[in-house]
C-alpha positions in Angstrom: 23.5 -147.1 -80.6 26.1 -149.6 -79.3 28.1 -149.7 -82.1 27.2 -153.2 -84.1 26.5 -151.5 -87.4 26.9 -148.6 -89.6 24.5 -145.7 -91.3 25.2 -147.6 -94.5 24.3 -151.1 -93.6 20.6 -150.3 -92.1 19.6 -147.8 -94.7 17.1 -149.2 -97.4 16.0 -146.7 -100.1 12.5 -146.9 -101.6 14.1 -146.0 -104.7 15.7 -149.4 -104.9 12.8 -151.2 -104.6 12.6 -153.8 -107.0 8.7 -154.5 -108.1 7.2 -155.1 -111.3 4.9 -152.0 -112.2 6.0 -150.1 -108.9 6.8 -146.2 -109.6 8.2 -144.7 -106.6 7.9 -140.8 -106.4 10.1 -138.9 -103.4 8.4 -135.7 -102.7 6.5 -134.1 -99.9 2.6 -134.6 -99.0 1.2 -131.4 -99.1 -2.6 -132.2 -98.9 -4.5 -135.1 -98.7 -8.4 -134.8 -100.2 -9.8 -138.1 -99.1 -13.5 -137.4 -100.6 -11.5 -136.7 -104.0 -8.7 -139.3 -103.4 -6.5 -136.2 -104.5 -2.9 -136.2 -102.9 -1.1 -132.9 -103.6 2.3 -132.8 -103.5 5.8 -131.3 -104.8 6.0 -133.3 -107.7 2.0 -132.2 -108.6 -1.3 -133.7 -107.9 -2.2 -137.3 -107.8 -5.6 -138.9 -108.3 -6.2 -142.1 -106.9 -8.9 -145.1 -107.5 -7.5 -146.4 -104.3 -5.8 -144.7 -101.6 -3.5 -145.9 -98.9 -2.1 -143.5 -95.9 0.6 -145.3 -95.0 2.8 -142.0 -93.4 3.4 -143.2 -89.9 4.2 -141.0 -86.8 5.9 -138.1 -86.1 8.4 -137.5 -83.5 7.9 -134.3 -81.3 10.8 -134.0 -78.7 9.8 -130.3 -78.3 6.6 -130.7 -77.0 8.5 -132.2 -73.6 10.1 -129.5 -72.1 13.8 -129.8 -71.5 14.3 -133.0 -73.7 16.2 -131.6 -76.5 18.7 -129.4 -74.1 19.2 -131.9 -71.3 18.2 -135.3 -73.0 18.5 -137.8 -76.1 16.3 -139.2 -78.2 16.8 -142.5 -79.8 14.2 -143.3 -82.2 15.3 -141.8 -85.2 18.4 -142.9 -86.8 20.0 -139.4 -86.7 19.0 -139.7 -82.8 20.4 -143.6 -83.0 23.9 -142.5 -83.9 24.1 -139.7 -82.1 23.6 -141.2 -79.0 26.1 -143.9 -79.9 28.4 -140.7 -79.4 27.3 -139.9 -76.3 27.8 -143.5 -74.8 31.4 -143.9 -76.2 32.5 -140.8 -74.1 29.9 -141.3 -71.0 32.2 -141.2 -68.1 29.4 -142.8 -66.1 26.4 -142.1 -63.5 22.7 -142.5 -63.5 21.4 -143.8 -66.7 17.2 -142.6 -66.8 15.2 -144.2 -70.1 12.0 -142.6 -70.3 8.8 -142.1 -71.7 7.1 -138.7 -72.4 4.0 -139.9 -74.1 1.9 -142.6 -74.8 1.8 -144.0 -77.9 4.4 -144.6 -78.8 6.7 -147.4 -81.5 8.0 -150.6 -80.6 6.8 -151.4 -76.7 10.0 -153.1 -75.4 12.5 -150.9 -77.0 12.8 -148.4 -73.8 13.4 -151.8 -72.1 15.5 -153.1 -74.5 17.3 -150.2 -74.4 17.6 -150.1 -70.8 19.2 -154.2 -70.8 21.6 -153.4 -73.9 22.9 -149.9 -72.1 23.5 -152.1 -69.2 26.0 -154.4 -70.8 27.6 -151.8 -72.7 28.3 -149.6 -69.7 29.8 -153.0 -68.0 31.7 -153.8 -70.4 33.0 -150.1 -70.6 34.0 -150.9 -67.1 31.4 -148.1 -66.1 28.7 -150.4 -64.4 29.2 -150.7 -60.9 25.7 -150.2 -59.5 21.7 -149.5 -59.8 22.9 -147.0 -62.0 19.6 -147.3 -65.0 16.3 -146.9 -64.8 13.4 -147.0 -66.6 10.1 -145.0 -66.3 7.3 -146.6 -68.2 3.6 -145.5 -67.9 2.4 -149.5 -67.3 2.3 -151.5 -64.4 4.8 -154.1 -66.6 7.1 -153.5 -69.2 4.9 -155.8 -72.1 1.0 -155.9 -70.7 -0.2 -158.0 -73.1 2.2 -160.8 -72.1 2.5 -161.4 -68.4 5.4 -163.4 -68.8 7.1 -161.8 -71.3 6.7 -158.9 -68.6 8.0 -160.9 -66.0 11.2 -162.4 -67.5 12.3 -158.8 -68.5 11.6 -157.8 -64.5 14.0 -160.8 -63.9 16.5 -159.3 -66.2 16.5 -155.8 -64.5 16.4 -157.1 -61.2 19.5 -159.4 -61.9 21.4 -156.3 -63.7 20.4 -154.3 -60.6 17.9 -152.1 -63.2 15.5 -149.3 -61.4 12.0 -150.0 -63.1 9.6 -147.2 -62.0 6.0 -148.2 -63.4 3.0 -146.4 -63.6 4.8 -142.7 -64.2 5.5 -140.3 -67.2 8.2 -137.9 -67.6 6.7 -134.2 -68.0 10.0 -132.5 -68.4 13.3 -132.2 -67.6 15.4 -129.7 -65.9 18.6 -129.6 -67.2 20.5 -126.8 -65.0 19.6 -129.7 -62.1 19.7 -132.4 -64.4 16.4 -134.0 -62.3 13.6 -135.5 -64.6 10.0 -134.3 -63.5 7.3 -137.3 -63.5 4.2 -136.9 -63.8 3.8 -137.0 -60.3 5.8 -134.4 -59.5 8.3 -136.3 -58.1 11.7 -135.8 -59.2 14.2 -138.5 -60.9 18.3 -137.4 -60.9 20.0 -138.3 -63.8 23.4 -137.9 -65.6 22.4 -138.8 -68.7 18.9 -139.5 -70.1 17.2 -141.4 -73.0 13.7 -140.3 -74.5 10.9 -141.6 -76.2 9.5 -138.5 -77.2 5.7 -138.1 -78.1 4.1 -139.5 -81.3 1.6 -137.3 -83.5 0.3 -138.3 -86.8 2.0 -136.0 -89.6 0.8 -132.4 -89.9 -0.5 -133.1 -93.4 -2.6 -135.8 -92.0 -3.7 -133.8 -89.0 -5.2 -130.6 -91.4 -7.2 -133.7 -93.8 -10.4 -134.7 -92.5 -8.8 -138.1 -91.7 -8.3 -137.7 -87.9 -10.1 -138.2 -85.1 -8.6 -137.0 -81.8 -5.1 -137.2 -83.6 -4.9 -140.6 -85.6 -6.8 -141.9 -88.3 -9.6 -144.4 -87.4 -10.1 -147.3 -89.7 -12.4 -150.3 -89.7 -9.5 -153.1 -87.7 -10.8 -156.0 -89.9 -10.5 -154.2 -93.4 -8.1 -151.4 -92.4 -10.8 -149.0 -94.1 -11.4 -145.4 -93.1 -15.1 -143.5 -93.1 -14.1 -142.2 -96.4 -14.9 -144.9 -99.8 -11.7 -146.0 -101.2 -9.4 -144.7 -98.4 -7.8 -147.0 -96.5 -4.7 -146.4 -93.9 -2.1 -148.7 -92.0 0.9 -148.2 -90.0 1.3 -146.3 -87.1 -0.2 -143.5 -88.3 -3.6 -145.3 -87.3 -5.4 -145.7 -84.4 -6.7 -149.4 -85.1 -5.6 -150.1 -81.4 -2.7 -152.2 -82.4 0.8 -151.2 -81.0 2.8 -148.9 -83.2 5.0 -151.4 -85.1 6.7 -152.6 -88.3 5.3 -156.4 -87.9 1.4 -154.6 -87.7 2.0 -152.0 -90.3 2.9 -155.5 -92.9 0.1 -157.6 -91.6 -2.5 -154.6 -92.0 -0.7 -154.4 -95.7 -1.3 -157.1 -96.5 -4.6 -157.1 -95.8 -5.4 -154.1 -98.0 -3.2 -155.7 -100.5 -6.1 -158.5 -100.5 -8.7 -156.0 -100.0 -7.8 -154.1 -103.4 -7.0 -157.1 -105.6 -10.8 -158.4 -104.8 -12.3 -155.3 -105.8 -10.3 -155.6 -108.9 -11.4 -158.5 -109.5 -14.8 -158.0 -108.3 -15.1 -160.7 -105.8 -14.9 -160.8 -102.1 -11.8 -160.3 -100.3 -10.5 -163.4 -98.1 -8.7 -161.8 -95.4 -9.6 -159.7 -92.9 -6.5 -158.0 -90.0 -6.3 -160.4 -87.4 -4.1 -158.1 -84.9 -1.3 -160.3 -84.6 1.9 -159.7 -84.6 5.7 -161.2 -83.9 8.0 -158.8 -81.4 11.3 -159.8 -80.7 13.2 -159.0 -77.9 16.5 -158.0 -77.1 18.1 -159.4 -73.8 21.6 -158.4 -73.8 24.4 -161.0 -73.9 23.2 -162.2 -77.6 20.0 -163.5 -75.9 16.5 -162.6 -77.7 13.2 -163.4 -77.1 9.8 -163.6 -78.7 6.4 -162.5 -78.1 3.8 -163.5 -80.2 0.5 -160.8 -79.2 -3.0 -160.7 -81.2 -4.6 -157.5 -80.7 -8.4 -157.5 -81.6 -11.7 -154.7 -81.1 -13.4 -155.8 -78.4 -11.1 -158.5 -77.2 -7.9 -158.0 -74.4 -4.9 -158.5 -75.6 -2.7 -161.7 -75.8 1.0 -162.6 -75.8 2.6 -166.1 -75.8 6.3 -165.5 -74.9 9.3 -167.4 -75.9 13.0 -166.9 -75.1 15.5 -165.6 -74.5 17.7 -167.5 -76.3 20.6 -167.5 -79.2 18.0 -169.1 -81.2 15.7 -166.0 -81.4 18.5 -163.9 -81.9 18.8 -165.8 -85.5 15.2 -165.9 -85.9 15.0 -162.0 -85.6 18.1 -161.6 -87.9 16.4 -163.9 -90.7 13.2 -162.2 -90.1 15.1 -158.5 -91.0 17.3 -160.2 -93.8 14.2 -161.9 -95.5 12.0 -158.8 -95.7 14.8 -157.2 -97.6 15.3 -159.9 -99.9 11.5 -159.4 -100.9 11.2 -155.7 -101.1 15.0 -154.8 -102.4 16.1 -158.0 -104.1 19.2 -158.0 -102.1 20.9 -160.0 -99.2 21.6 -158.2 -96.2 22.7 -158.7 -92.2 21.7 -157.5 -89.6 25.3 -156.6 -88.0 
């Protein structure tokens, strides 16, 4: 979005990955049986011993009114780059970031977002006033971590950032250009940034895998109610936030889980919920949260940051995942 990298640089193709005994297939889900373990797809049908549903969510801008006429998404990387566009040739005025929908991926990123916007537009020479807001549906930006939460409310307030808690967006009315809340109070804005609601895919939706939307699983062994199907990722409703860093913990977990049964002997490891989230500040300044999400337990966060130290700790932490899955060095920007 702000110009520190290209298409090129954060695209990594499954078809490059480089594991032993690995055969990666690109084709379209059509069906999922989970009693059968049968996968139907473009390429044919696929019978399983184990199964894993590891297909994520689905973005649905269209299901806010208004968003894709009068607003941007930038959770895709088509939406990404496009709005990188849309920056370079903002001429300025009331920047809204906004949720539509709860859940949703990657908790801080709307106030990320909001922080890195900020900087951009000042050093555009646009950024004069309280100019950005952000709408979020919780009483604090990061709920799990109260001071995580409070040191990103210190950022907004020192960049003169509008943070309106509690409230949804509904819609937007672009002939007025005014976001709708959910309270029916209205927001003006010149130029707005979505998170636009989740849904599990469609061909997880017509399986017998969901339960009001996403799949349930067991959140120590990342199994579902059917023998031999298991599901991670955001495409779950294990009560983890939607996330990279919990998608590869509950992984890894099945990983274990499929090895003992193998082997015939119990597994080692059950999903402990935690995860690493880093945060960007603006200015080169991350942070880090470190939250543990468990059933029947509140969420915790111990925050760290910000500091140029977590911004190399969250580059390494990128770079070394690639070196493991695609045999290749890489940088972040």
């Amino acid at each position: 979005m702000f110009g520190r990298t290209v298409p090129d640089a954060v695209r990594h193709l499954y078809r490059d990955i480089v594991k032993p005994g690995v055969r990666f297939v690109q084709t379209s889900v059509r069906a999922i049986d989970p009693v059968a373990r049968r996968v139907e797809t473009d390429s044919g049908a696929f019978d399983a011993d184990v199964l894993v549903v590891a297909l994520g969510a689905d973005l649905d801008p269209a299901s806010t009114p208004g968003l894709i006429e009068g607003g941007h998404e930038f959770y895709t990387v088509a939406g990404a780059f496009a709005t990188r566009e849309v920056l370079e040739s903002f001429s300025g005025g009331h920047v809204v970031i906004g949720l539509t929908s709860t859940p949703f991926k990657c908790p801080p990123a709307p106030s990320e977002t909001a922080l890195l916007v900020h900087d951009y537009l000042k050093h555009r020479g646009l950024r004069d006033g309280p100019e950005v807001s952000v709408v979020m549906p919780f009483g604090v930006p990061i709920p799990p971590s109260p001071a995580a939460s409070q040191s990103l409310l210190d950022a907004f307030a020192e960049r003169g950032i509008s943070w309106v808690p509690e409230r949804m967006v509904r819609a937007l009315d672009p002939a007025r250009k005014v976001v709708l809340l959910d309270n029916n109070e209205e927001l003006p804005y010149d130029l707005f940034l979505g998170v636009p609601a989740h849904r599990a895919p469609r061909v997880v939706q017509e399986s017998d895998l969901c339960v009001d939307g996403w799949i349930p699983v067991n959140p120590l062994t990342l199994e579902t109610s059917f023998p031999g199907v298991y599901a991670v990722g955001d495409v779950t409703s294990v009560g983890t936030p939607k996330a990279g860093v919990f998608a590869e913990g509950q992984a890894a977990v099945v990983a274990n889980q499929i090895i003992a049964q193998h082997r015939s002997h119990d597994a080692t490891n059950t999903y402990d919920g935690r995860g690493i989230c880093y945060i960007e500040f603006g200015h080169d300044q991350v942070g880090r949260v470190d939250v543990t999400f468990r059933s029947g337990e509140r969420p915790s966060g111990q925050f760290e940051g910000p500091s140029a130290i977590y911004a190399a700790d969250k580059s390494e932490f990128g770079s070394s995942r690639i070196r493991r899955w695609f045999g290749r060095d890489w940088a972040a920007y």
